[in-house]
MIDREN-396751 format. One line per 3 residues: number of its first residue (from 0); their letters; for each residue z, y, x of C-alpha. Coordinates in Angstrom, 2 decimals. Example, Ala and Ser with C-alpha at 12.3 -4.5 7.8 and 13.67 -1.06 7.14 Angstrom:
BEGIN
0> AS> 7.80 -4.50 12.30; 7.14 -1.06 13.67
***
This chain:
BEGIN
0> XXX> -61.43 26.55 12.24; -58.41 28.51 10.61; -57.46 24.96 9.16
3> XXX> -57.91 23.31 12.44; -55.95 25.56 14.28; -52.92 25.62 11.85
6> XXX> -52.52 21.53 11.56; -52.48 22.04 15.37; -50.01 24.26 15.15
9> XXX> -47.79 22.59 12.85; -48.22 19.00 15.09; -45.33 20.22 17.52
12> XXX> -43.30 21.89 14.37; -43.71 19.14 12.74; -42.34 17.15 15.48
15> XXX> -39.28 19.66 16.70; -38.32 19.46 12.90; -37.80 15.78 13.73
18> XXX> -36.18 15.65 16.69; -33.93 18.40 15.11; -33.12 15.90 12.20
21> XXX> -32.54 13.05 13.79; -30.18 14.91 16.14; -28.27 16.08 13.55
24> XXX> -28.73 12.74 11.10; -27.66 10.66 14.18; -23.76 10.98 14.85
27> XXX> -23.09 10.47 11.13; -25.71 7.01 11.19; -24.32 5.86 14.38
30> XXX> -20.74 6.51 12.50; -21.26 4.75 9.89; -22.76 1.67 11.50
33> XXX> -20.06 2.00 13.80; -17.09 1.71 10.84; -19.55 -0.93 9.28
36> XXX> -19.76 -3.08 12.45; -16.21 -3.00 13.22; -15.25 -3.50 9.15
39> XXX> -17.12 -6.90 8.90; -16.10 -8.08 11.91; -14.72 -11.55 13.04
42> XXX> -16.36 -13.19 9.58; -14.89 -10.53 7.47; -18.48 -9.56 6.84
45> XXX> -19.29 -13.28 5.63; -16.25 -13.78 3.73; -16.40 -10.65 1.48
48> XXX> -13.14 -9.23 3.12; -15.33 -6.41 4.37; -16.40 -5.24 0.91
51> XXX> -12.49 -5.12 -0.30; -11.51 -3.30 2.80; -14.43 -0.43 2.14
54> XXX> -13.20 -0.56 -1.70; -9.03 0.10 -0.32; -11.29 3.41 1.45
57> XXX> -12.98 4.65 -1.02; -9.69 4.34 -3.13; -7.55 5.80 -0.20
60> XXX> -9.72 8.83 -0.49; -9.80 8.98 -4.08; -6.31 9.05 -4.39
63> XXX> -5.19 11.66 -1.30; -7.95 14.26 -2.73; -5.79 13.93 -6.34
66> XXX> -2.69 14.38 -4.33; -4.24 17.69 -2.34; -5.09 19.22 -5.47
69> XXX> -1.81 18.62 -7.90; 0.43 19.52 -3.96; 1.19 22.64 -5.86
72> XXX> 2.10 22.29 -9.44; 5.61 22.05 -10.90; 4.72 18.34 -11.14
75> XXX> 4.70 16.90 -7.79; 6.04 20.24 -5.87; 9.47 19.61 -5.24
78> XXX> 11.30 22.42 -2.29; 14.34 21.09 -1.02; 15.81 24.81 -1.93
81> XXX> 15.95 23.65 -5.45; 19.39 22.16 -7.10; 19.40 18.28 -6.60
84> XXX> 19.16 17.58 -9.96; 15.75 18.61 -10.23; 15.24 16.24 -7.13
87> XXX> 16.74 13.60 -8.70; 14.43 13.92 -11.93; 11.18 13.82 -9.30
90> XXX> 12.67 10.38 -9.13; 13.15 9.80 -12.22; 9.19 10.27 -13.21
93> XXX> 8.06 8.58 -9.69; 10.05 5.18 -11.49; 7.74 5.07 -14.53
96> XXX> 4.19 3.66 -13.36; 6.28 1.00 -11.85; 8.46 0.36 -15.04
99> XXX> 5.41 0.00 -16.95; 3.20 -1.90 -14.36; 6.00 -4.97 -14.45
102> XXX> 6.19 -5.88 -17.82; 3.16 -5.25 -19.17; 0.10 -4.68 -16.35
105> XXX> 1.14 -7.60 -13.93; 0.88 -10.14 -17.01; -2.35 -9.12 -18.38
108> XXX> -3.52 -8.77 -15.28; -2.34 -12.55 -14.35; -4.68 -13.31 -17.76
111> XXX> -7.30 -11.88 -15.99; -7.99 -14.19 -13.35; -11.97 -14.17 -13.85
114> XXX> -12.14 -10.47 -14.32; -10.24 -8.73 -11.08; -13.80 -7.36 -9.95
117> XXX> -13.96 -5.62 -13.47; -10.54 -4.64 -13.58; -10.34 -3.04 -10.19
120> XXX> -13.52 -0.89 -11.28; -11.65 -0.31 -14.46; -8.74 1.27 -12.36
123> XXX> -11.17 3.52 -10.17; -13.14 4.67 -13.50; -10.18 4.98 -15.00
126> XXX> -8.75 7.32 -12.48; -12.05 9.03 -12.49; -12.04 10.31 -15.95
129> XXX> -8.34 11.21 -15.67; -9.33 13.43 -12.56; -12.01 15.25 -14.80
132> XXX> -9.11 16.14 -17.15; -6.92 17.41 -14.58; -9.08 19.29 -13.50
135> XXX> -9.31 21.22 -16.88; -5.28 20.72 -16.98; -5.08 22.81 -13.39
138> XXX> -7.08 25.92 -15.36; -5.92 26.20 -18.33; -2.06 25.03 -17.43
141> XXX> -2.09 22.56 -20.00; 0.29 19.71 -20.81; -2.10 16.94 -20.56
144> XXX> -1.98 17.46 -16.97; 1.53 15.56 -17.06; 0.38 12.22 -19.06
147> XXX> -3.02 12.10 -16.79; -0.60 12.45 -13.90; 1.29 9.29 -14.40
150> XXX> -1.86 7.43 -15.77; -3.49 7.96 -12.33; 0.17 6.93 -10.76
153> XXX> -0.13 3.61 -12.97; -3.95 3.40 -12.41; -3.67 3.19 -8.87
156> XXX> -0.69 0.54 -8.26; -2.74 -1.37 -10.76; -5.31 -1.28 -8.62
159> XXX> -3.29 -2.21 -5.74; -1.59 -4.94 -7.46; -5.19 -6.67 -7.78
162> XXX> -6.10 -5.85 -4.53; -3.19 -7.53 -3.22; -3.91 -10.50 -5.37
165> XXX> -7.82 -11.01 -4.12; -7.16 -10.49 -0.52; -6.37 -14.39 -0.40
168> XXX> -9.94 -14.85 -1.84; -11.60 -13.51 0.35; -9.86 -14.75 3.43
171> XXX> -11.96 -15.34 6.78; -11.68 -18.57 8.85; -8.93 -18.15 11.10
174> XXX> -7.62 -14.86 10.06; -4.49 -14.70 9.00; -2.78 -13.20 5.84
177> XXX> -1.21 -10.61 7.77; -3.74 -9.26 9.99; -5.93 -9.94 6.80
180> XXX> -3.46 -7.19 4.84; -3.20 -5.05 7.72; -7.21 -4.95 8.01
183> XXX> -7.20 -3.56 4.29; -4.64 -0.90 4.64; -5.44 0.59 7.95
186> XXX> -8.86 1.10 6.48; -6.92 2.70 3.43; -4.87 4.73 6.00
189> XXX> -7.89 6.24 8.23; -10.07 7.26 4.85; -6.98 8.96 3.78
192> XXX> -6.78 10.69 7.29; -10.96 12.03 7.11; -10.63 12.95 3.32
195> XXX> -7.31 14.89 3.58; -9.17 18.00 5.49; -11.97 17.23 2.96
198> XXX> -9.92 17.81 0.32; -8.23 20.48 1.80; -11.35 22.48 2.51
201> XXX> -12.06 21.82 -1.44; -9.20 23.28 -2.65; -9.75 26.56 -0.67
204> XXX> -12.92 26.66 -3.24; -10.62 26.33 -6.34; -7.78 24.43 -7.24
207> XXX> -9.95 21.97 -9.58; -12.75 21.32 -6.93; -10.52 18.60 -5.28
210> XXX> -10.43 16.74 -8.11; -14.37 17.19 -9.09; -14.39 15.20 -5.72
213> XXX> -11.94 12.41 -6.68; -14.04 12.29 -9.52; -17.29 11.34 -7.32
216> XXX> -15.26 9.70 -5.20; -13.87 7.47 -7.92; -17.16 6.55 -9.39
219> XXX> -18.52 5.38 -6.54; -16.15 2.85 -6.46; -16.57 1.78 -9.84
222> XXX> -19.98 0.49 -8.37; -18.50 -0.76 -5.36; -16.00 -3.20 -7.19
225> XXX> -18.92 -4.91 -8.46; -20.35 -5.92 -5.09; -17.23 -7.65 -4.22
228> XXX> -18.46 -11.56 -3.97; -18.67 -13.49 -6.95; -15.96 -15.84 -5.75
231> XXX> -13.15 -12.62 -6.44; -13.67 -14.06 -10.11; -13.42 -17.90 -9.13
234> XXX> -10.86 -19.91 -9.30; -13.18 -22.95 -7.57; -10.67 -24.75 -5.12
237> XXX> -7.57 -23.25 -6.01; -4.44 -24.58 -7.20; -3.06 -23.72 -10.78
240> XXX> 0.18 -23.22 -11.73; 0.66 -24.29 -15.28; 2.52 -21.65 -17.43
243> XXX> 3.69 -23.42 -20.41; 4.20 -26.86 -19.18; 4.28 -30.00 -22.16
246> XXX> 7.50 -31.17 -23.72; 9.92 -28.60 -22.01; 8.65 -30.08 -18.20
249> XXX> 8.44 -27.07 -16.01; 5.28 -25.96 -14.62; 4.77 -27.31 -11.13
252> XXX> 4.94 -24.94 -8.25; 2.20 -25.67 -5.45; 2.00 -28.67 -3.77
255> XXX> 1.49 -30.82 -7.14; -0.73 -33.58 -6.41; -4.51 -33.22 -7.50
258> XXX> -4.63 -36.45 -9.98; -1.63 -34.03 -11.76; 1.45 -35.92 -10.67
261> XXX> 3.80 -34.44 -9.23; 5.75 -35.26 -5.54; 9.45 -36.07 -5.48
264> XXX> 10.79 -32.04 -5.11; 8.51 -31.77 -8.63; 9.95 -34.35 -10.25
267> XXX> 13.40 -33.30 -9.01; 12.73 -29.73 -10.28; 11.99 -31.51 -13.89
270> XXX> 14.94 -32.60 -14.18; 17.02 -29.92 -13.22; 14.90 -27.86 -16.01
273> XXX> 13.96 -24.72 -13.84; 11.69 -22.30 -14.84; 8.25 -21.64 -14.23
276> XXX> 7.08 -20.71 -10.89; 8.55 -17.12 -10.26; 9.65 -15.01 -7.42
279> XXX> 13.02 -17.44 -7.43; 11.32 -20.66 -7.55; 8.61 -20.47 -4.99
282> XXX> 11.09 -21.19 -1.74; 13.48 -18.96 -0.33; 10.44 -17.27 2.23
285> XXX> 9.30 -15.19 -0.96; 12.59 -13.81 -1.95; 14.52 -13.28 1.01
288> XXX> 11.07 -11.18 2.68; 11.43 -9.20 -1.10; 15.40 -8.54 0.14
291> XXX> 14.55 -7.70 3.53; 11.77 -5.29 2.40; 14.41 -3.89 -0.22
294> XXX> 16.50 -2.33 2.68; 13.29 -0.61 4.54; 12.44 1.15 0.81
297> XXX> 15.69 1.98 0.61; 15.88 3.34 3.79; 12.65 5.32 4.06
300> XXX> 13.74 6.85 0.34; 17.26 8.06 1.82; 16.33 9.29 4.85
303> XXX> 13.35 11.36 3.07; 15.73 13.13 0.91; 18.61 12.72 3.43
306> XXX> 16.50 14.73 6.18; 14.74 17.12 3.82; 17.99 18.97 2.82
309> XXX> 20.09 17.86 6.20; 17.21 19.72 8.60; 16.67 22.71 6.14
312> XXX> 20.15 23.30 6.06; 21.08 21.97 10.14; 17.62 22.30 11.85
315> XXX> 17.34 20.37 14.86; 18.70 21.62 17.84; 16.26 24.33 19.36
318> XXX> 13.99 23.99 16.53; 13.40 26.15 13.21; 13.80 23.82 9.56
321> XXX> 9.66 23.66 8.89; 9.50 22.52 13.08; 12.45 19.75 12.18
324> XXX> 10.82 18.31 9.42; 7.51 18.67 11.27; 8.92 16.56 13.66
327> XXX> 10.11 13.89 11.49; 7.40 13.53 9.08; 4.84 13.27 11.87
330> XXX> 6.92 10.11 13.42; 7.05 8.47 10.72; 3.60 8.98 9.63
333> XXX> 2.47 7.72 13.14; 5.00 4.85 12.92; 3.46 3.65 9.74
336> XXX> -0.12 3.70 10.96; 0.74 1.73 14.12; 3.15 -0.53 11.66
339> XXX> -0.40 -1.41 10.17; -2.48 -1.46 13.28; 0.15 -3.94 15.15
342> XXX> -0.64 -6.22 12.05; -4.04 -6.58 11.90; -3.85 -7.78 15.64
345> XXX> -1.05 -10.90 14.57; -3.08 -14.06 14.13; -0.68 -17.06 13.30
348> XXX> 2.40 -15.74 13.90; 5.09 -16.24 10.72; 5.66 -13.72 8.59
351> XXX> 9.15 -14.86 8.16; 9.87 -13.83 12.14; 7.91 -11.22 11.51
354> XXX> 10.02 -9.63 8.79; 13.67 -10.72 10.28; 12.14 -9.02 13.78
357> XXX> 11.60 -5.39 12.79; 14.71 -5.28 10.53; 16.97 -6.23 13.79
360> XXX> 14.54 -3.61 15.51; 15.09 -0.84 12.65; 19.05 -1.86 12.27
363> XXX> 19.29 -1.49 16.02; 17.76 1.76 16.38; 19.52 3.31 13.24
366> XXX> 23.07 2.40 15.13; 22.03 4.30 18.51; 20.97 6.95 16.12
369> XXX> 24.64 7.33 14.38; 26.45 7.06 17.71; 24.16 9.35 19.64
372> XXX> 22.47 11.68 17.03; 20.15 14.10 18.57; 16.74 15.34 17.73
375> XXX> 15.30 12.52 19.85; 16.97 9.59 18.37; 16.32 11.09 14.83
378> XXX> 12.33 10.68 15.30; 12.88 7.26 17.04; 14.67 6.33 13.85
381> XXX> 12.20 8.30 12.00; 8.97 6.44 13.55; 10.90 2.83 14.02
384> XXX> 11.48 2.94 9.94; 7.65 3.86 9.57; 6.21 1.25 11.90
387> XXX> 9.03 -1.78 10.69; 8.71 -0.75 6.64; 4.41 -0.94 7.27
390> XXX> 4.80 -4.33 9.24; 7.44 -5.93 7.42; 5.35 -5.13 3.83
393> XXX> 2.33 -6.49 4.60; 4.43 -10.12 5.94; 5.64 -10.15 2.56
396> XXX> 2.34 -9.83 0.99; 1.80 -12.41 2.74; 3.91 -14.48 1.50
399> XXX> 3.25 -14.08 -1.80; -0.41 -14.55 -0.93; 0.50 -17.87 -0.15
402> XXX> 3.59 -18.94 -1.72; 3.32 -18.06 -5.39; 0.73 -19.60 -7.49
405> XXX> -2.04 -18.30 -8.43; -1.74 -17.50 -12.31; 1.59 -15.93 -11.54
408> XXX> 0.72 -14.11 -8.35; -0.29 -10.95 -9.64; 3.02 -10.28 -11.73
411> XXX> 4.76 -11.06 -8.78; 2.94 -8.16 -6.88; 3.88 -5.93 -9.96
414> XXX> 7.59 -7.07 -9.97; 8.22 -6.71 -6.02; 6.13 -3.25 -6.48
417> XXX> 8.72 -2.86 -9.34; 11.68 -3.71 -7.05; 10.79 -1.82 -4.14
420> XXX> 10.56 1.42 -5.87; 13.85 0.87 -7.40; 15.12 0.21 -3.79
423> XXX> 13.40 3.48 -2.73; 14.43 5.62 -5.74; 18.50 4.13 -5.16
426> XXX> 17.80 5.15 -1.48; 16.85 8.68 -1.88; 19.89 9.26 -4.63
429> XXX> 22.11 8.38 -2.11; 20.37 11.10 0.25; 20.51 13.16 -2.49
432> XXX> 24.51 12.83 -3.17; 25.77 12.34 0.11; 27.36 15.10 2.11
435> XXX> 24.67 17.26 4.93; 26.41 15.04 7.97; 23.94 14.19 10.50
438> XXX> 26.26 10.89 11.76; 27.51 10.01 8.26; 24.15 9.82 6.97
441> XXX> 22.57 8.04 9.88; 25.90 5.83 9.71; 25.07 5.09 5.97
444> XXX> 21.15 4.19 6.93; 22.23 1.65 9.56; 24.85 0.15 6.49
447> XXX> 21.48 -0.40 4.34; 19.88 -2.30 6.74; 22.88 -4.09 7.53
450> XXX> 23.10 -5.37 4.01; 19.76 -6.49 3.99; 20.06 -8.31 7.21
453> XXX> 22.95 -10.16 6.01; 21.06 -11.12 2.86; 17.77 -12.01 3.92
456> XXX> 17.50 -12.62 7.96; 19.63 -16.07 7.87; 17.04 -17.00 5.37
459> XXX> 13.94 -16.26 6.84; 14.12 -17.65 10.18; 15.51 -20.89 7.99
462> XXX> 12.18 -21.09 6.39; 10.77 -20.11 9.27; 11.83 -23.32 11.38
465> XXX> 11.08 -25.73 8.28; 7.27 -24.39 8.48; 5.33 -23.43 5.27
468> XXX> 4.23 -25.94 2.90; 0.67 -23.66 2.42; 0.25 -22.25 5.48
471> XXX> -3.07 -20.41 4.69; -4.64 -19.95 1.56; -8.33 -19.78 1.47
***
């Protein structure tokens, strides 16, 4: 009877203890098939293009919870109270993953055409073991928190180099390269947002725990590179560029014939004796996005250092120095998200317009700031170079996705990586050097973007009236 009574007793506990659950199991279920629905949609699920955007997550998250947790060593903490020098050698250090990642990574990666799933889970296990010996580093103060620092910097552009490289792949029907791009980075962007308290909350724990959690974070995506579709180490369909052509004849760029001979502009580029297909030789699309793109890293390094010393020193009007730069590093934080969420809704629209139409947008905005500087016009300039830099990036990844041939595509991510830091790292020297004059240095940001207008925007809408000749790669 005692036995009787106590199963029907425990028939409604049993039965609270499930509604209870599923209460409290539902919002994070309904999340996640929420975030899974929206991921794969419009074919992405089909194609594989939803896989690589929940890898750029996972890898977002890594990477901001490794961030968190080195925000306060000598390495990466950097108070604009300290003599510009020791600015100028944070630099310095943030130029070698990049000086590395063009010469060597980007070729061996380009050898790698049938291994990109493997090397991508090579970069996140990579970074995973590194995290485990920060984490030690952070303790004990050691120095091989320093090399493990810049191996996780050259881990992760590696990572993004191949990323940048598959996304063609993996490409939907009717879904462009931009909004393809955009898809992949926004999801990067939002992980980034939800781990940041994460990490946060971590590092309240202890200054390793953070890293413990890259750590997970990191070998979970080890496994998820290998779910990416089979095809991410194909080359079925696409066109070859051939890297050391017969008898001194250049390699042909795309567009060669499929029975191997090549059209009139091939034969033409034979006898002029060019090169093989680089950043120079794929059309004037390619290079003239890579100058346009130049002048927004250039301009979001300057104003970065410009701002940090200009606002500790000359606050805003009405506002305290932490409140100014508050104020600027939230607009241009919420430029470059919407910068990435404006792309992902382009469909066909040319990158080319796309890139000469938010440097006239950021070059216009950066005059009204020099001839009415206020605290106003300094966040419009602020979010304008956020939302145009974001944009105007992933047009020229586009570009390359479809312009530069495949066995050379993924040095020419490295190299334009390569470039663009150098742009950045010139920019913020001249913040650095320049006098603490609001209009001066808001006179010398609209120059920058001047120069790269008159370089590249003439160019661009050129190509952009002659049409591609590959306008989609699938």
């Amino acid at each position: 009877m005692t036995s009787a009574r106590s199963h029907k007793d425990s028939g409604p506990l049993r039965r609270t203890g499930r509604t209870i659950g599923h209460a409290l199991h539902t919002p994070f279920t309904g999340t996640a098939r929420g975030i899974r629905k929206a991921t794969y949609a419009h074919g992405a699920g089909e194609s594989g293009l939803g896989k690589l955007i929940e890898l750029h997550a996972v890898n977002g998250a890594g990477d901001v919870m490794i961030t968190i947790a080195l925000a306060s060593t000598v390495f990466f903490s950097v108070p604009t109270d300290e003599a510009r020098g020791r600015v100028a050698l944070y630099l310095a250090i943030t130029m070698a993953p990049f000086t590395l990642l063009a010469p060597v990574i980007g070729p061996l990666l380009d050898r790698l055409p049938h291994g990109r799933r493997a090397a991508m889970a090579g970069a996140m296990l990579a970074r995973a073991v590194l995290a485990l010996t920060m984490s030690g580093a952070i303790a004990t103060g050691g120095l091989e928190l320093y090399p493990a620092a810049l191996g996780v910097l050259v881990c992760s552009k590696a990572y993004g180099v191949v990323r940048s490289a598959v996304v063609p792949r993996l490409l939907p029907p009717r879904f462009s390269l931009v909004k393809a791009n955009s898809r992949v980075t926004l999801a990067g962007l939002l992980a980034t947002g939800i781990a940041a308290p994460i990490g946060a909350g971590l590092h309240t724990i202890g200054s390793a725990w953070p890293l413990y959690g890259a750590c997970a974070i990191f070998i979970g995506g080890t496994v998820l590179a290998f779910t990416l579709p089979h095809k991410v180490d194909s080359s079925k369909g696409e066109r070859k560029a051939q890297l050391v052509p017969p008898h001194g004849v250049t390699a042909p760029r795309p567009g060669t014939k499929g029975n191997g001979k090549t059209d009139g502009r091939a034969r033409g580029r034979e006898k002029r004796g060019e090169k093989r297909p680089g950043l120079r030789s794929v059309g004037p699309s390619v290079l003239n996005g890579l100058q346009a793109n130049t002048a927004h890293r250039a301009l979001s390094g300057f104003l970065i250092f410009f701002l940090a010393f200009l606002l500790r020193e000359h606050p805003l009007a009405g506002q305290s120095a932490a409140v100014s730069l508050g104020i600027v590093g939230v607009a241009a934080g919420v430029g470059n998200a919407l910068g990435t969420a404006v792309g992902s809704w382009f469909r066909a629209r040319g990158p080319e317009v796309i890139v000469a139409s938010v440097l006239a947008l950021a070059l216009g905005v950066a005059v009204l700031t020099a001839l009415f500087f206020s605290t106003v016009m300094v966040a419009a300039l602020s979010a304008t170079a956020g939302f145009t830099q974001a944009l105007s990036k992933l047009s020229l990844d586009a570009m390359i996705q479809r312009d530069v041939p495949e066995e050379v595509r993924t040095s020419a991510f490295a190299r334009s990586e390569t470039v663009l830091q150098m742009a950045w790292v010139v920019g913020g020297g001249i913040g650095i050097a320049l006098p603490l004059n609001g209009v001066l240095g808001m006179s010398v940001a609209a120059g920058i973007l001047t120069l790269g207008a008159a370089t590249s925007v003439r160019g661009l809408l050129s190509a952009a009236r002659r049409g591609s000749p590959h306008p989609r790669v699938a």
